[in-house]
C-alpha positions in Angstrom: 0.0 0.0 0.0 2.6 2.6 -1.4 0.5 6.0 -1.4 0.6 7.0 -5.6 3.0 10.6 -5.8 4.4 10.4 -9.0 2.3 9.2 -12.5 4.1 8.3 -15.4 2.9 8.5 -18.3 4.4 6.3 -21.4 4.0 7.8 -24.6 2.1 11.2 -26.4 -0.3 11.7 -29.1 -3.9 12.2 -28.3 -4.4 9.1 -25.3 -0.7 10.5 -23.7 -1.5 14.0 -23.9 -5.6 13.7 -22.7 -4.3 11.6 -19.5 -1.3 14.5 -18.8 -4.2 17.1 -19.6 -6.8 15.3 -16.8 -4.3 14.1 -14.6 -2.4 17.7 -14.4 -5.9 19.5 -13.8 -7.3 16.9 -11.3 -4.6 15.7 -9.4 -1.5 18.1 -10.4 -1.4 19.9 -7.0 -0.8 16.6 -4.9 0.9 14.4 -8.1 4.4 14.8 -10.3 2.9 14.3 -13.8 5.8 13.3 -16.2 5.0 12.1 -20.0 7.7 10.6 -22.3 7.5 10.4 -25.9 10.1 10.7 -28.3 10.2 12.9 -31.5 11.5 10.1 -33.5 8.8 8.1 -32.6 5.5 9.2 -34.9 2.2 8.5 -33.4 -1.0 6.8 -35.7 -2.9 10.5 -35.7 -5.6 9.6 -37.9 -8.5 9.7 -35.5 -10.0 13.0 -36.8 -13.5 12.4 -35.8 -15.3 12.0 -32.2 -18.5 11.5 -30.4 -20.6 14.0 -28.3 -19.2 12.9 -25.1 -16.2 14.6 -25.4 -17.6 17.9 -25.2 -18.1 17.3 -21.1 -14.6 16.4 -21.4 -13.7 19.2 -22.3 -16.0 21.3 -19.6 -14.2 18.8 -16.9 -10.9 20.6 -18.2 -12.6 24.2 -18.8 -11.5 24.3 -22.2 -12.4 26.8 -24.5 -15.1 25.7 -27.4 -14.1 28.3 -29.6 -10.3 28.7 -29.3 -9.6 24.8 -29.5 -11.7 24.4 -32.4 -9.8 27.3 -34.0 -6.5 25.4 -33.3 -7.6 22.1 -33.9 -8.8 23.2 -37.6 -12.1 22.1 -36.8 -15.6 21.2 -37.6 -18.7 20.0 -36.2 -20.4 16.5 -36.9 -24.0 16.0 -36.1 -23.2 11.9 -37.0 -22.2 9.7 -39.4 -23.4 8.8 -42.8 -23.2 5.2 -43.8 -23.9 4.8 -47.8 -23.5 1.2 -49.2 -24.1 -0.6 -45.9 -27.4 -2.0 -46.3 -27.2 -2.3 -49.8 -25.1 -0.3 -52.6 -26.8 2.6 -53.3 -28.9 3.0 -50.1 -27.7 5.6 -47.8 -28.8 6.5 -44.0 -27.4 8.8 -41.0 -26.7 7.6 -37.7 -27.1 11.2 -35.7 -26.3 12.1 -32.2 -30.1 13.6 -32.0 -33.2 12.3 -30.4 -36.0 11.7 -32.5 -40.1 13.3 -31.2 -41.3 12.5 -27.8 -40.4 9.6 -25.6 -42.7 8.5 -22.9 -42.6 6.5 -20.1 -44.0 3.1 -21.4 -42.5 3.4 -25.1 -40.4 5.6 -27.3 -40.8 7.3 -30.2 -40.2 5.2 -32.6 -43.6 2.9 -31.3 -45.8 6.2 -32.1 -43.7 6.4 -35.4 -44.5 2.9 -36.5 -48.3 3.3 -35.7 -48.4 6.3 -38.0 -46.8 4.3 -40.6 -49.6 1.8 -39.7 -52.4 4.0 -40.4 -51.0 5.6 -43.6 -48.7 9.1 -41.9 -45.9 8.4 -44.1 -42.7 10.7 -43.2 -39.1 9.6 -42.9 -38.0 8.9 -39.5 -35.3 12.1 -40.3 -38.7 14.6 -40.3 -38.7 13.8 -36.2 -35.2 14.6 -35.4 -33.5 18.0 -35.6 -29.7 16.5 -36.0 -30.7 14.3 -38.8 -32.6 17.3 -40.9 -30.1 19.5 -40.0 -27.3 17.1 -41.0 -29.1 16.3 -44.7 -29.5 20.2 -44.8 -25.8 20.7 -44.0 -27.1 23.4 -41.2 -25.4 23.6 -37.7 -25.5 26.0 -34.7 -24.9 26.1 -31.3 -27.8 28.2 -29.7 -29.9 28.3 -26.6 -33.3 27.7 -28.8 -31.5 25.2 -31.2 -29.7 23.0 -28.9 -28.2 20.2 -30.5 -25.8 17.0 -29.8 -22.8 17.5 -31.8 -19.3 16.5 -31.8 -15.9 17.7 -33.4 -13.8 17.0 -36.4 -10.2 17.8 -35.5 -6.4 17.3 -36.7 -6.0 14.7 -34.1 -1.9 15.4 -34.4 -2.8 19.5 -33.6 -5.0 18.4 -30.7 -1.7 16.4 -29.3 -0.1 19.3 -29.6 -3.0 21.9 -27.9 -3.2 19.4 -24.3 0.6 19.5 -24.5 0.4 23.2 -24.0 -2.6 22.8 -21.7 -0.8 20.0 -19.1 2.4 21.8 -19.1 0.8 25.2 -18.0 -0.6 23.1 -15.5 2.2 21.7 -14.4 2.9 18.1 -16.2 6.7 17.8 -17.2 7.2 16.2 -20.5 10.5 14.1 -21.2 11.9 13.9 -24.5 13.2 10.4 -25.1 12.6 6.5 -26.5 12.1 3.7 -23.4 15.0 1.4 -23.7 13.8 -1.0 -20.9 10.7 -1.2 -17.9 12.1 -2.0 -15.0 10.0 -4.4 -12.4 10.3 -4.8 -9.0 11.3 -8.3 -8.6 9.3 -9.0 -5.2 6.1 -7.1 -6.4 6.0 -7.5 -10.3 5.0 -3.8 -10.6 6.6 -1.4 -12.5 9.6 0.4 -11.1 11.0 2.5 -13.6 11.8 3.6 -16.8 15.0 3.7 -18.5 15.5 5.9 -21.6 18.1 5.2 -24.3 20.2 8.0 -23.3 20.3 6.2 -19.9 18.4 8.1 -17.6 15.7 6.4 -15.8 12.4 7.5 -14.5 10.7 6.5 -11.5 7.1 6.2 -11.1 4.6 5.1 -8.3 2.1 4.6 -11.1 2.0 4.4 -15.0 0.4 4.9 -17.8 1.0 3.1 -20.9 0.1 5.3 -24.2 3.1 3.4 -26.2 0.5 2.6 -28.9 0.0 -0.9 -30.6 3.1 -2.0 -29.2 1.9 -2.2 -25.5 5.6 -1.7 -24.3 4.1 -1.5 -20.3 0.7 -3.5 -20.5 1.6 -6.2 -22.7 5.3 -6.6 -23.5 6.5 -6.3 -19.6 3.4 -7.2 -17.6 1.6 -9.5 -20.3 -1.6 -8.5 -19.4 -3.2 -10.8 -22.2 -5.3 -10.1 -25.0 -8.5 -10.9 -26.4 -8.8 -11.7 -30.4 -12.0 -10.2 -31.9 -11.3 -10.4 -35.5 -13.2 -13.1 -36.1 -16.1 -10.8 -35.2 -14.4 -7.4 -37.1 -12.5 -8.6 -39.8 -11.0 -5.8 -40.9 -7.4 -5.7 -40.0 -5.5 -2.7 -42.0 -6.2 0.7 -42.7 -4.8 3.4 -45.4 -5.0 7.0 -44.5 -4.4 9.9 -46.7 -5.1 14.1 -47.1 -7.0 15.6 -49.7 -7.1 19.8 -49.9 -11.2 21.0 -49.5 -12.9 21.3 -52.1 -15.8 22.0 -50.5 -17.8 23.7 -47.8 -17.3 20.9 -44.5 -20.4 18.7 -44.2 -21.5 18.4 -40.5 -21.1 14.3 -40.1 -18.5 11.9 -40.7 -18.4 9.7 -44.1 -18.9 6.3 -44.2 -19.1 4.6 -47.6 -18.9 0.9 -47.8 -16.5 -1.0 -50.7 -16.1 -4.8 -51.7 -14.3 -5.9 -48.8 -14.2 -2.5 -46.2 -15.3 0.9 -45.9 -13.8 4.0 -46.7 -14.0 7.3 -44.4 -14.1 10.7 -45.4 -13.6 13.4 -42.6 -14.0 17.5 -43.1 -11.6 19.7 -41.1 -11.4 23.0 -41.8 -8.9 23.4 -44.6 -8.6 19.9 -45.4 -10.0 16.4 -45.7 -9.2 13.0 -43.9 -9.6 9.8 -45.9 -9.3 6.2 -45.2 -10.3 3.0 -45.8 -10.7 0.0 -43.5 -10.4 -3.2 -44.9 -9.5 -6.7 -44.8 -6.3 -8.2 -45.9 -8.5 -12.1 -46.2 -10.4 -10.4 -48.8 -8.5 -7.3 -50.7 -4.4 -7.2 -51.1 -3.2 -3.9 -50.2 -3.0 -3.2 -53.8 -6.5 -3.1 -54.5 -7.4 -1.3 -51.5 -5.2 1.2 -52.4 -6.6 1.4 -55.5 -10.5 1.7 -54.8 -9.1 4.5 -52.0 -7.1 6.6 -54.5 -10.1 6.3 -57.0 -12.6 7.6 -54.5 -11.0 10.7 -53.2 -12.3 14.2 -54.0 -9.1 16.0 -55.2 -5.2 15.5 -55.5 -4.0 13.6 -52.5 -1.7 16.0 -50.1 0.0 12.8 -48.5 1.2 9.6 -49.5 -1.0 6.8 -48.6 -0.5 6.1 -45.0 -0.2 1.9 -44.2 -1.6 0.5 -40.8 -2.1 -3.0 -39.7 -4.1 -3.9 -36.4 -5.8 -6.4 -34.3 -9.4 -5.9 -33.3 -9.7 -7.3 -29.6 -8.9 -6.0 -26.0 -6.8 -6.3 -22.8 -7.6 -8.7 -20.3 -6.6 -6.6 -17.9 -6.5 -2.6 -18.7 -5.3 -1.8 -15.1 -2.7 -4.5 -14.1 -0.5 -4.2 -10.7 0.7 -0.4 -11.3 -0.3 -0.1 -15.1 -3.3 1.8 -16.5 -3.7 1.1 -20.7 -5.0 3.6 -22.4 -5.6 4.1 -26.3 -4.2 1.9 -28.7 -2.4 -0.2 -26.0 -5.5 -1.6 -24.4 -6.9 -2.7 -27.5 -8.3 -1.5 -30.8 -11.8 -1.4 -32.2 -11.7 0.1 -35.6 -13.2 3.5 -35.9 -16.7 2.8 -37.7 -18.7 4.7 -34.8 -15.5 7.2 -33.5 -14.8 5.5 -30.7 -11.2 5.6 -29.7 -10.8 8.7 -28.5 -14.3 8.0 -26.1 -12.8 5.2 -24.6 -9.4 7.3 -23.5 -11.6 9.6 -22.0 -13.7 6.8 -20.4 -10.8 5.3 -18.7 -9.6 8.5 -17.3 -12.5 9.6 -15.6 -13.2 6.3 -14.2 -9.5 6.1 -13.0 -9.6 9.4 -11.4 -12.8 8.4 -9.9 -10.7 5.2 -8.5 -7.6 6.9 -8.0 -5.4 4.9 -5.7 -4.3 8.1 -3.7 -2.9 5.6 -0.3 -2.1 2.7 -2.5 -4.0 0.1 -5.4 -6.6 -2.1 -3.9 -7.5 -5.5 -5.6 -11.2 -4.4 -5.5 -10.6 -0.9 -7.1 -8.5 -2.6 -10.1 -11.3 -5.4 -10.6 -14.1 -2.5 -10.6 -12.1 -1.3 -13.2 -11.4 -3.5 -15.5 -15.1 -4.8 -14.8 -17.0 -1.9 -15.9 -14.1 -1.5 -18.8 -15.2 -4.8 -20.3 -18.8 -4.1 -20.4 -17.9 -0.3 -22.0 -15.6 -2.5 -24.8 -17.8 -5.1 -25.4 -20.5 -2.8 -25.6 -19.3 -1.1 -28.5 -18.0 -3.9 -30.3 -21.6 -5.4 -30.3 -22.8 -2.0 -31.7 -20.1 -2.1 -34.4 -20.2 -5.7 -35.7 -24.1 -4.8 -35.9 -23.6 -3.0 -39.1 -21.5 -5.9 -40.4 -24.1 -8.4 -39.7 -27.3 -6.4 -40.6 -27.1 -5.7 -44.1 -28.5 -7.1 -47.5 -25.2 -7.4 -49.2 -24.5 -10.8 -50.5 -22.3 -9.4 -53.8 -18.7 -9.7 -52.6 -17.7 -13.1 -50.3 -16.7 -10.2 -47.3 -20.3 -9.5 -47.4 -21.4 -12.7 -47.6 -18.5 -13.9 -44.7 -20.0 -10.5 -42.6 -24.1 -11.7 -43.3 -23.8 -15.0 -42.1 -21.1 -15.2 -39.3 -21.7 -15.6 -35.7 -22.1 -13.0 -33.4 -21.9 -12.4 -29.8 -25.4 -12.9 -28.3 -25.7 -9.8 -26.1 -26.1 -8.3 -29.7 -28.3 -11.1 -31.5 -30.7 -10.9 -27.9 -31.0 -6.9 -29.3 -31.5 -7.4 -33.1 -34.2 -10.0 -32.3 -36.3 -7.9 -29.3 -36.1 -5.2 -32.0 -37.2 -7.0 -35.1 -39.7 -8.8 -32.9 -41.4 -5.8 -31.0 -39.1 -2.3 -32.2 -38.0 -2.5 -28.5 -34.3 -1.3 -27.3 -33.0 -1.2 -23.6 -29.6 0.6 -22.9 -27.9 -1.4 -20.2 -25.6 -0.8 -17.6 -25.1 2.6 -18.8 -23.2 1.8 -22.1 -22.2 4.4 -24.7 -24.8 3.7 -27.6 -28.7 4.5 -26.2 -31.6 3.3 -27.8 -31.8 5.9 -30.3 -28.6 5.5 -31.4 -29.6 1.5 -31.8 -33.1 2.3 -33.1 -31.3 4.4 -36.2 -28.6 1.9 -36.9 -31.0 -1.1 -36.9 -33.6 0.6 -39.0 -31.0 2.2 -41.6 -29.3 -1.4 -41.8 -32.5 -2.5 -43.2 -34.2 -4.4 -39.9 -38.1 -3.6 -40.2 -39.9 -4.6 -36.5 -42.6 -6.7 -36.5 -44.8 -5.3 -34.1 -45.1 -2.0 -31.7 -46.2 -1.8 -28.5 -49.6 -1.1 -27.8 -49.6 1.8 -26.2 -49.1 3.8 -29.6 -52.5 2.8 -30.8 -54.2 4.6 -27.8 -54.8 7.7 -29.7 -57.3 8.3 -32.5 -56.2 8.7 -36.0 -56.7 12.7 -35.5 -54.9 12.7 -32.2 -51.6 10.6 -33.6 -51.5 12.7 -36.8 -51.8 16.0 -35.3 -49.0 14.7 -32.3 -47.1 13.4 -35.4 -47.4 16.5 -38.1 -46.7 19.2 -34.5 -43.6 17.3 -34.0 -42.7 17.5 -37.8 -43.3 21.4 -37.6 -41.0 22.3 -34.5 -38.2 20.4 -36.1 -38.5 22.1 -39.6 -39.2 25.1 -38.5 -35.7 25.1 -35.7 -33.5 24.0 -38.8 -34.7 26.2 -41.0 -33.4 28.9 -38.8 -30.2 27.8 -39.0 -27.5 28.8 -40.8 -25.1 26.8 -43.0 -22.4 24.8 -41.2 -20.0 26.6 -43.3 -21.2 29.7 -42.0 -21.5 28.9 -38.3 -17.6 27.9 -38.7 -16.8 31.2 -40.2 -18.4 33.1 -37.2 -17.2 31.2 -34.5 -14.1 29.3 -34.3 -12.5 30.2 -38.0 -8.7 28.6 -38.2 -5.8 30.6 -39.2 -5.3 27.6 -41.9 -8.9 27.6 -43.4 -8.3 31.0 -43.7 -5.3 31.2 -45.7 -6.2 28.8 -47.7 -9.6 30.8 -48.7 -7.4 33.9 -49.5 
């Protein structure tokens, strides 16, 4: 029960530099905070996209909205759109919004179906502000148009902006590669590490941000891991930079291929693209290929190569070892993920912060609640692998008819049965999220529940057609994303490059 003085953290980028950030403005006063990265070592910096928790994040660290977007070369995402999934062709938008009125007994969606029942005919999109405002290409933050929005961002400038941030606060960073972790022989826990100049750092408690390599969690204290990819096939990715051409849509990109999907992510000045894919199915060749053919523009970069392993640790805390980012595990970033679960980790760390010393029971909460978080999202993401018409490559046909996990099968078939959804020891995705993905991947419920056929035809159309209005009627009072950025948070990059 050694009291925890001094964290160390192993490695930048985004997971290093968001644990120095929180750990700096939490716990700086009573805690050393030292990071170590290297220059020569680059970090995988292509997770430009995010979800809408980050924004309390961000109020946790009293960051400013307005300046970091500016810095980060920003833009806003309502969701994502997923074209090709279902079928090719067919396209739908997974927004952050909520669609009409919930009540107590059944949500929306259950009054929805009855209209549809009785002949009120309007896409589920006409209920939801996010998703008309997202097909409009309209955003705004305002106190009469509040929406659930994420961020866009040049994940390697956002490294860069909580560097700044955790060293005003106090963090210490130190410039150099980890030659060896050193254990204590009697404990197993981490000691030390020593750099390749020679100098070693000591620690009470670290944090391993060293990537895919897992130098702490994995390579010293073989935590373990858990292999996924028979679930999420997809095991490389190609990244590359195109110049805008365009005004910035306000969601993330997702277009399905033959054997993978291909992202497309609008910052400010520039565009992210990708594509995910499967080295059983596609050579690197022909991903590259179907990528460079589908880019909007000349590419700014060379095509960026990176292989993973879907799957998770065992163990994220182990003896004196926190994993964070790509060293606890990687889910690919279909729903935007990555940078969620960082945050996740920290604020349940700090909420389990072994100030006097670690306790058994605080690691196994942990690493308990971790799991169902992971596996969680997993489920969520192999759901749009699984749900889908597409039988006209053999990855389709491999994704169509494998077995999945049945925590997700149990929620397919209670929604194609009865349209019903139940979030569950409070993980990420709601039922809305669920009830959009399900219904845009082409799964049509059977039944609703009964309480939606209470009202009279009159009363469910005008309930229906008022909802319809308040919606329209917000979003058309918005103005273009473009022109929201311009007001509010305009980089010093997008603007050069408009001059």
């Amino acid at each position: 029960m050694n009291p925890i003085k001094k964290v160390v953290i192993a490695g930048g980028g985004t997971a290093g530099w968001m644990a120095a950030a929180v750990m700096a403005k939490t716990l700086g006063k009573k805690n050393e905070v030292v990071l170590v990265e290297s220059d020569d070592i680059p970090t995988v910096g292509v997770g430009e996209a995010t979800i809408p928790p980050l924004t309390t994040f961000h109020n946790i660290l009293d960051i400013d909205e307005r300046e970091f977007m500016a810095t980060v070369n920003g833009t806003f995402k309502l969701g994502i759109s997923f074209e090709n999934w279902r079928e090719k062709g067919h396209k739908y938008i997974h927004s952050f919004g909520y669609a009409g009125k919930d009540c107590w007994a059944c949500s929306f969606v259950h009054f929805w179906l009855a209209g549809k029942a009785r002949g009120i005919d309007y896409p589920y999109a006409d209920y939801c502000a996010e998703l008309l405002a997202a097909y409009e290409g309209k955003f705004a933050i305002a106190p009469n148009a509040r929406m659930n929005y994420a961020y866009h961002m040049d994940a390697g400038l956002y490294a860069k902006y909580l560097r700044e941030f955790s060293e005003k606060l106090g963090a210490k960073r130190q410039e150099g590669k980890i030659e060896k972790v050193n254990l204590d022989e009697s404990s197993g826990n981490i000691q030390s590490l020593t750099l390749q100049s020679g100098k070693v750092i000591d620690g009470d408690f670290f944090i391993d941000c060293t990537g895919f390599r897992a130098l702490l969690i994995e390579q010293s204290l073989h935590a373990g891991f858990e292999d996924w990819s028979h679930w999420l096939p997809c095991d490389s990715a190609l990244a590359v930079q195109t110049p805008k051409v365009s005004d910035p849509l306000p969601y993330t990109r997702s277009i399905a291929h033959d054997a993978g999907w291909q992202w497309r992510i609008p910052l400010q000045s520039r565009v992210g693209n990708g594509m995910v894919y499967s080295s059983r199915f596609w050579s690197d060749e022909q991903a590259q290929e179907v990528l460079m053919a589908n880019l909007e523009g000349e590419p700014l970069t060379q095509p960026k190569k990176i292989k993973f392993r879907t799957g998770t640790r065992r163990k994220h805390w182990h003896k004196n070892c926190l994993a964070l980012g790509l060293a606890s595990g990687f889910l690919e970033p279909l729903e935007s993920t990555s940078i969620h679960l960082v945050q996740k980790s920290l604020v349940r760390f700090i909420q389990l912060f072994p100030s006097m010393g670690i306790n058994a029971s605080d690691v196994d909460e942990f690493n308990r609640q971790t799991k169902i978080d992971v596996e969680r999202i997993r489920d969520f993401i192999i759901l749009h692998y699984k749900v889908t018409n597409r039988t006209d490559t053999e990855f389709w046909r491999y994704c169509k008819n494998m077995q999945i996990p049945d925590t997700l099968q149990q929620k397919i078939d209670l929604f194609s049965d009865s349209a019903k959804v139940f979030k569950v020891n409070n993980e990420l995705f709601g039922e809305e999220s669920w009830i959009q993905v399900m219904m845009g991947q082409g799964v049509e419920p059977k039944s609703y529940h009964g309480f939606a056929d209470v009202m009279s035809d009159q009363e469910l159309n005008d309930f229906l057609a008022s909802i319809r209005q308040s919606k329209s009627t917000m979003v058309s009072k918005l103005p273009t994303h473009q022109q929201f950025i311009d007001h509010y948070c305009q980089s010093k990059n997008a603007h050069n490059s408009a001059q």
